[in-house]
C-alpha positions in Angstrom: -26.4 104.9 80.0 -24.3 104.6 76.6 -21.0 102.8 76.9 -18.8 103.6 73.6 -17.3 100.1 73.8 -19.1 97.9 75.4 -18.3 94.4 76.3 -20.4 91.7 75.4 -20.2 88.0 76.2 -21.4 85.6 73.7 -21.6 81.7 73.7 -19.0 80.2 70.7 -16.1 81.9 69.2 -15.6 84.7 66.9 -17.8 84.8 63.9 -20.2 82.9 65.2 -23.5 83.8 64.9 -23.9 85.1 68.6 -21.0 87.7 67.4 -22.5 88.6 64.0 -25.8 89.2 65.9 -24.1 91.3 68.3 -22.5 93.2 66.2 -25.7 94.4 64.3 -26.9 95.2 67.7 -24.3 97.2 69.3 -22.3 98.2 66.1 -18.8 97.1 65.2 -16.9 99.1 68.1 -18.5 95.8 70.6 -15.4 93.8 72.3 -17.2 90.5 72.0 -16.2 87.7 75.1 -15.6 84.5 74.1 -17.5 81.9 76.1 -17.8 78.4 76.6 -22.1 78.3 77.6 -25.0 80.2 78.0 -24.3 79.8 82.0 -20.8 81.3 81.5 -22.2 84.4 79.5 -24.1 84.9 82.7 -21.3 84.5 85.0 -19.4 86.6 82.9 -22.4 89.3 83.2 -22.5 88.9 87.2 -18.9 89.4 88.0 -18.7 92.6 85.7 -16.9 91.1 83.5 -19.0 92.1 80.8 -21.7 94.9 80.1 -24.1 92.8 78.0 -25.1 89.2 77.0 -25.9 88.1 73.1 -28.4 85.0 73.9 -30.5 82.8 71.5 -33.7 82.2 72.7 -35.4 80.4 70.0 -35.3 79.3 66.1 -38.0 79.4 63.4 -37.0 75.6 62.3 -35.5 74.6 65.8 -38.2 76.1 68.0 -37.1 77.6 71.5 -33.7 77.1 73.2 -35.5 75.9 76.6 -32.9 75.6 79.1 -31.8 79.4 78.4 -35.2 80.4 79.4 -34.2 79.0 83.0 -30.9 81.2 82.9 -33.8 84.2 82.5 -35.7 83.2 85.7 -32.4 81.9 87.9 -30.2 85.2 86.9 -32.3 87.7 87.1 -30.8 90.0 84.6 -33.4 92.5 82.5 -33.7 91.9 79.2 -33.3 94.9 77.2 -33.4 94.3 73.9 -33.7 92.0 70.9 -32.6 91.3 67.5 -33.8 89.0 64.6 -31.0 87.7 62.7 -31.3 85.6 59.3 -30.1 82.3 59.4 -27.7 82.1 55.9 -25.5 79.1 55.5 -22.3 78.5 53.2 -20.3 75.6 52.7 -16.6 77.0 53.3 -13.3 75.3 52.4 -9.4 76.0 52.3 -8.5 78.2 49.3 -8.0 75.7 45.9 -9.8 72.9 47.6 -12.3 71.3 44.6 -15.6 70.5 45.9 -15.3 66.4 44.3 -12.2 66.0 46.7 -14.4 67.1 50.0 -15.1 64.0 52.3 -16.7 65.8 55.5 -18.7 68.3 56.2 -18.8 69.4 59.7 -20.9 72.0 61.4 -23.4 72.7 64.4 -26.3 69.7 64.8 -29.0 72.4 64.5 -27.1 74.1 61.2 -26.9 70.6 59.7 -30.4 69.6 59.8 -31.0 73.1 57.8 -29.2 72.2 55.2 -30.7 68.8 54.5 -31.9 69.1 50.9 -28.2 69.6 50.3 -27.0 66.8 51.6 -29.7 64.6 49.8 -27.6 65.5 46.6 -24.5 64.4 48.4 -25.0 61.2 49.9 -21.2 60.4 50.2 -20.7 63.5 52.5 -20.1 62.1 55.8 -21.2 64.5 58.5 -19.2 65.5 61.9 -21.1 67.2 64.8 -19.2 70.1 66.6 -20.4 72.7 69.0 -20.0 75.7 66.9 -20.2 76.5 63.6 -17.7 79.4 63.8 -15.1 76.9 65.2 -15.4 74.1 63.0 -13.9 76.8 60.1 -11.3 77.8 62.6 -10.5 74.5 62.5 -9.8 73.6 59.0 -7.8 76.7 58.7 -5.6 75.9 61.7 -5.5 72.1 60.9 -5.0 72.8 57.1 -8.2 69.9 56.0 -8.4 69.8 52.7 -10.8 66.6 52.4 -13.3 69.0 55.1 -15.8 71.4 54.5 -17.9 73.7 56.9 -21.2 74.9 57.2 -21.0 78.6 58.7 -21.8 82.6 57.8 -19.8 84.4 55.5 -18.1 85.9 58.5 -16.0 82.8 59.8 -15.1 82.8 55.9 -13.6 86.3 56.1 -12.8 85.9 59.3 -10.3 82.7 58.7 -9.2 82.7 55.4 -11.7 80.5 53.6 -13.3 80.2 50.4 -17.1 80.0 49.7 -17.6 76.4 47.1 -21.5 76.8 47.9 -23.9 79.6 49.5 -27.1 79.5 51.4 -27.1 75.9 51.4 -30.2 76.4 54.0 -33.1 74.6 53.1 -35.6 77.4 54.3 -34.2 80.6 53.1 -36.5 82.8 55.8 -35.2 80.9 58.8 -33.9 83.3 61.9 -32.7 83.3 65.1 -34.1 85.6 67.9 -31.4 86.9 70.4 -32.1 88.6 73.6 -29.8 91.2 75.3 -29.1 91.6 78.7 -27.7 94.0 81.0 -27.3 94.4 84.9 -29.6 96.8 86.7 -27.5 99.3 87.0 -26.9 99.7 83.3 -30.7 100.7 82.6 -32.1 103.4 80.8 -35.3 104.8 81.3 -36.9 105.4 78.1 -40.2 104.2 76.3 -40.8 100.1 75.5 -43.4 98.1 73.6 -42.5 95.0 74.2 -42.4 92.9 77.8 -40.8 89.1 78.6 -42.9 87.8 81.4 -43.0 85.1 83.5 -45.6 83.4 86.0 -47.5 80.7 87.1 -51.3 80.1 87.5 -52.9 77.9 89.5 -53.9 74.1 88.4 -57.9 75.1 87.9 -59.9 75.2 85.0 -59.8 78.4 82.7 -56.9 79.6 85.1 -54.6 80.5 82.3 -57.4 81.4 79.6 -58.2 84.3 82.5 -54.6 86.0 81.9 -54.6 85.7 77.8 -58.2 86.8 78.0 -56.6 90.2 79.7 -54.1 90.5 77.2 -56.6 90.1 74.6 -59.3 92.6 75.9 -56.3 95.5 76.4 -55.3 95.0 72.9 -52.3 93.6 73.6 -50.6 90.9 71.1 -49.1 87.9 72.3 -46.2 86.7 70.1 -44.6 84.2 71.8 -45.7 82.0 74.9 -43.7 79.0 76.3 -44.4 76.9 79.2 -41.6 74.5 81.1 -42.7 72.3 84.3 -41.4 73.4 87.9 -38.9 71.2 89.1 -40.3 68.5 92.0 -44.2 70.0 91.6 -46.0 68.2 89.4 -48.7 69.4 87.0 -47.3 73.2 88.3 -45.4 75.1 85.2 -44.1 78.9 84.7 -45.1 80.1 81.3 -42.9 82.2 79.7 -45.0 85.2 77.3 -44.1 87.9 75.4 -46.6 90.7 74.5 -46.8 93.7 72.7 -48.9 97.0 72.6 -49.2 100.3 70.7 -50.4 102.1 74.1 -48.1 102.0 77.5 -51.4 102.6 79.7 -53.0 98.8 78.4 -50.0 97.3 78.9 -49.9 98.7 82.7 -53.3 97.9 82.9 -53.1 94.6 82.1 -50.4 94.2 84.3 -52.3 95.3 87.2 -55.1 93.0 86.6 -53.1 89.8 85.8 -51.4 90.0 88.7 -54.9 88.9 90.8 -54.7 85.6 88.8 -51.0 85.0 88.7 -48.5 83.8 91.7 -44.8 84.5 91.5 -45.2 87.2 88.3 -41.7 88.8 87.3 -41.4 91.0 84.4 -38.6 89.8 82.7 -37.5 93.0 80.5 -39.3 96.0 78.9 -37.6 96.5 75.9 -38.4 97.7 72.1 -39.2 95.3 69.5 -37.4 94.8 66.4 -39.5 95.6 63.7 -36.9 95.1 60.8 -38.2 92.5 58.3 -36.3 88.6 59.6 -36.0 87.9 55.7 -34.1 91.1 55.4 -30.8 91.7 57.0 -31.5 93.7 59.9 -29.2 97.2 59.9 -26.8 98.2 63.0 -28.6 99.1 66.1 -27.6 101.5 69.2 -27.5 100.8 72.4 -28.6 103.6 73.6 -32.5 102.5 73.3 -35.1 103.2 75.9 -36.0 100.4 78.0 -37.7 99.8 81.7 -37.4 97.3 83.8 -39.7 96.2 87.0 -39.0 93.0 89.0 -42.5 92.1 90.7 -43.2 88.7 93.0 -46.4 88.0 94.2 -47.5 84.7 96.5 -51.3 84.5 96.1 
């Protein structure tokens, strides 16, 4: 189902990077819903408030985003898509402010430790943490900061008025950000995937896991991504979090049907398409109307 505008909630403000990245998803005709967390963005999704969520799942400097991997398994919500979107940071400042004048720099903790070649230049910087990289420009526009810089993309600069002094101040110039999108069930289409979010446990026994990746590995599936987090109150028990890939839809369903002997309390996350665009590159517009399935499976063994 294609929705011409469709709303989608994002954690931060406007030009953030959860906006920028769901605008090259969805294309600019998005209404993008401001929100406080990642739980909110969820709420937001569950009352029909909005269509879609933009979510940040993990980092190549920062690693994953772990507690958003529980809003996966507690929500519910199929994952139907992805986007890579490159990390490039500029140092922003009111219109006429000179660089020597500049006492603080102020940005996202995660943005700041990107950028710390930079600040090994500038020792006299002194650094303030905010939440949001988007806001802390908002902020020196509405407060009129002249002795304060921010670290954002070059959309908070358009978006509030400010000029670039520095660009891609990042230390690692091919960093990204993987986002996940997510719909309600009822917003599904039913067209071809090749890729699959799962989630499951295996029991505490020797070789109990190496059984399920040797699966993947004899269909000729690739496993990019797996994550484990510990089960609340059970000790040594964890559900691993894996994403796999195929060329072929019957090895994927095969292996499916065989993991799920070895596996208790198997969900399939999303079945989605991957995004093949280059990270280092910057990733063009993508429609919403891509094909994706999505099966919800629970099994006690």
């Amino acid at each position: 189902m294609k929705i011409e505008k469709p709303r989608v909630a994002i954690q931060g403000i406007r030009a953030s990077f959860h906006e920028e990245a769901g605008l090259r998803y969805f294309g600019e005709n998005a209404q993008m819903i401001e929100c406080n967390s990642f739980k909110q963005t969820f709420e937001k999704l569950k009352n029909r408030e909005a269509d879609y969520v933009v979510m940040a799942i993990e980092n190549s400097i920062a690693g994953s985003i772990l507690p958003n991997y529980t809003l996966l398994l507690d929500y519910g919500f199929p994952v139907v898509g992805e986007i890579y979107l490159p990390i490039q940071l500029h140092l922003m400042a009111l219109p006429g402010v000179k660089f020597e004048d500049v006492k603080y720099v102020t940005s996202h903790p995660i943005a700041l430790r990107q950028c710390v070649d930079f600040f090994d230049e500038y020792p006299h910087l002194k650094i303030i943490e905010s939440s949001d990289t988007a806001a802390c420009a908002k902020r020196i526009r509405d407060e009129q900061l002249t002795d304060t810089v921010a670290i954002a993309n070059s959309l908070a600069a358009t978006l509030y008025g400010l000029d670039v002094l520095e660009r891609r101040i990042e230390s690692n110039k091919r960093n990204f950000t993987r986002f996940l999108i997510l719909t309600h069930h009822d917003n599904m289409d039913k067209k071809p995937a090749n890729k699959a979010s799962l989630c499951f446990q295996v029991s505490n026994k020797v070789g109990a896991l190496a059984k399920v990746l040797n699966i993947f590995a004899e269909e000729g599936l690739n496993m990019s991504k797996i994550q484990s987090m510990p089960i609340l109150g059970k000790r040594n028990e964890y559900n691993f979090y894996v994403d796999v890939e195929w060329d072929e839809q019957k090895h994927y369903d095969n292996a499916i049907r065989q993991i799920l002997k070895y596996t208790q309390n198997f969900n399939i996350l999303g079945e989605y398409e991957r995004h093949d665009d280059e990270p280092s590159v910057a990733p063009k517009p993508q429609r919403i109307d891509r094909g994706r399935r999505y099966i919800n499976i629970r099994r006690n063994v």
